[in-house]
N, C-alpha and C positions, 0 to 999 in steps of 0.2 A: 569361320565368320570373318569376315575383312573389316577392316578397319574403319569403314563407315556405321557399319552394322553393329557392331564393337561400342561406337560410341555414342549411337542410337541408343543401344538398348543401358548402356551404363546413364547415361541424363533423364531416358525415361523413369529408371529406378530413383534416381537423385531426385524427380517432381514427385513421385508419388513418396515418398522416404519424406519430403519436402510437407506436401498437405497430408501426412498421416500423423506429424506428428507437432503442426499447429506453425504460424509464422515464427516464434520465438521461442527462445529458452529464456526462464527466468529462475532467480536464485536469490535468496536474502543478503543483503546487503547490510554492512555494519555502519553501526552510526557510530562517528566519534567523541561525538559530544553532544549536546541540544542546549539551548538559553532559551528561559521561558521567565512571566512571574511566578512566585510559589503561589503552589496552592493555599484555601482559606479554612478556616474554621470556627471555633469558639469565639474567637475577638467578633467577627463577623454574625454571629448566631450560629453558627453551626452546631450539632451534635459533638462530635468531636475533632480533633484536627486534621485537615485531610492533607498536608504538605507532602511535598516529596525530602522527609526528611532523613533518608538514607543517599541524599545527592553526595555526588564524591569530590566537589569542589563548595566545599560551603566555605564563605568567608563570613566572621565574628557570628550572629545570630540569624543567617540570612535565608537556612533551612528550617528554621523553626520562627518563622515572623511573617503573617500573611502577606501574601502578595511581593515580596521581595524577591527582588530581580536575582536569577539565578542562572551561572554564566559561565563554560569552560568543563563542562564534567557530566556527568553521566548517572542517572537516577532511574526512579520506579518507569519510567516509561520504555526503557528497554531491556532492561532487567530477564525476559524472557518469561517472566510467571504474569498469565494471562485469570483473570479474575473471571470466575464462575460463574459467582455467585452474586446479587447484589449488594449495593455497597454497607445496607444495616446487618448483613448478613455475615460481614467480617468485620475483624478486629482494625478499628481504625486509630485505637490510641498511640498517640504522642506522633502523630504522623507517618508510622511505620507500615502502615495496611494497604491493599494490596495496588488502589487507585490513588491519585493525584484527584481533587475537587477545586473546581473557582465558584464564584461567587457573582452573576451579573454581570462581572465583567468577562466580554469574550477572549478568554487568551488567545495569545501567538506565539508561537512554537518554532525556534530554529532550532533542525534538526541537520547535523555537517557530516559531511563525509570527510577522508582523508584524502582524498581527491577526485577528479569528476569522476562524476558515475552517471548512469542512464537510471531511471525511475519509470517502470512503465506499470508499478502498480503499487499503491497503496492502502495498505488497512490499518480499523483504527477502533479498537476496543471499547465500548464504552458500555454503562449502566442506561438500562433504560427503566427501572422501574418502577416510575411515576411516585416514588415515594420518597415525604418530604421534599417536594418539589424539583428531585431529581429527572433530568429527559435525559438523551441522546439529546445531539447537537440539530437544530433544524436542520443546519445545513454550515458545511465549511468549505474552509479559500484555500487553495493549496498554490500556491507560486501564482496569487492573482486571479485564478479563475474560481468559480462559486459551482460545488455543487451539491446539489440539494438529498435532501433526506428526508422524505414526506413520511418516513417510515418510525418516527420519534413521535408523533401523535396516539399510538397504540403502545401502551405499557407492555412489557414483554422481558423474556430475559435477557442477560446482556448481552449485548447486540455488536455485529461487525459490520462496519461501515467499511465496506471494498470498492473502492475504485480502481476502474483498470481504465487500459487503452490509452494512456500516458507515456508522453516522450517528453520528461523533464534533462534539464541536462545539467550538469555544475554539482557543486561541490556542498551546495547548502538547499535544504527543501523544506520551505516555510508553511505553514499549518495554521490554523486559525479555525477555533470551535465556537459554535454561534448558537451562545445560549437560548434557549426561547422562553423559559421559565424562571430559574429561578438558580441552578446548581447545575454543572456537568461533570461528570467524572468520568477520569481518561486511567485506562489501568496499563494499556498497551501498544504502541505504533512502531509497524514495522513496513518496510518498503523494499519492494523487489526488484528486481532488474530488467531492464526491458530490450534486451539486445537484440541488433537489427543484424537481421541478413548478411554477411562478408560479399564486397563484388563477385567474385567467384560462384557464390552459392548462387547467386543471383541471374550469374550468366549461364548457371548448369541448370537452375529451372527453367530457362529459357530455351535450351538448347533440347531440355525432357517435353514442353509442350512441343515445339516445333517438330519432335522424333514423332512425340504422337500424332499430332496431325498426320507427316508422313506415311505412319504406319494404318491411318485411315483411311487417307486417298488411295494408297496401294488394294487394300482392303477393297473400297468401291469398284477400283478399276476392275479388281480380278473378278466381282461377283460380276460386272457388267460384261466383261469377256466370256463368261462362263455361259450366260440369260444368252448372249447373242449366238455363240456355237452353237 
């Protein structure tokens, strides 16, 4: 095989290696921290307390007091234990149980990285089980843009809210749950990576359609040499 041939058939290998196995890899990314308000409860009516009160930067009483700003550290929302089950369905006392709950107001979520990262997907756990006035979010904003959730009208079990097709970029990716009723709870968010093509890879799918063409028109030609003999 000569050296054109050679590198025909290695770029055609490279496009189809290429769409066989999707435009990207993607892999979870750590959060370093999130600043959000705390969760609500009791004071507010609540059942019980829903705070994120195993947060790992708490100052004075600010993991156990609704709604208090909570700012530098790392809580139930990434924790890795993904709730089942809905929220009457576990232990929610003294704020330790498995969701974070608001109250009417729509929280906002800074979620940081240790440095930029790409985000080309996010999910985002929550309760949907229409009880005690608990939804899923209508619909939330993630670095500004709003996308909807028509899927929080029908009670069901707890529900993942995935979005993909995202090329966020930086170091912080901002979240915002947009109550429609009355309570949201959030047990889980996590965010993936959305890494784009290397020029190379880029230039070798390039180089694999254009072999295939190639190896097409040679194709035509020889069948039309053949029909004409």
């Amino acid at each position: 095989m000569d050296f054109r041939k050679a590198l025909t058939a290695a770029a055609i290998a490279t496009a189809l290696s290429f769409v066989a196995n999707g435009t990207h890899a993607s892999s979870l990314l750590t959060v370093s921290s999130y600043n959000m308000p705390n969760g609500y409860g009791q004071a507010h009516g609540g059942t019980y307390n829903y705070w994120d009160a195993t947060y790992s930067n708490c100052v004075a009483s600010n993991c156990t007091t609704d709604g208090a700003y909570l700012s530098g550290g790392l809580g139930k929302l990434t924790d890795g234990v993904i709730a089942t089950l809905p929220w009457y369905e576990v232990s929610n006392d003294a704020g330790t149980g498995e969701y974070v709950g608001w109250e009417i107001v729509n929280p906002t979520i800074d979620f940081n990285f240790a440095s930029n990262v790409t985000v080309g997907e996010v999910k985002l756990y929550v309760d949907n089980s229409h009880v005690g006035g608990v939804t899923a979010p209508s619909y939330v904003v993630i670095d500004g843009t709003t996308y909807d959730n028509p899927s929080w009208q029908f009670a069901s079990a707890p529900e993942i809210i995935d979005i993909t097709g995202l090329h966020l970029t930086g170091d912080t990716v901002t979240v915002t749950l947009h109550i429609p009723t009355q309570w949201v709870f959030l047990s889980e968010a996590q965010f993936y990576s959305g890494a784009i093509p290397e020029a190379s890879t880029w230039a070798m799918m390039a180089l694999g359609f254009a072999g295939l063409g190639f190896v097409a028109v040679r194709a035509r030609r020889r069948s039309a040499a053949i029909a004409i003999a």
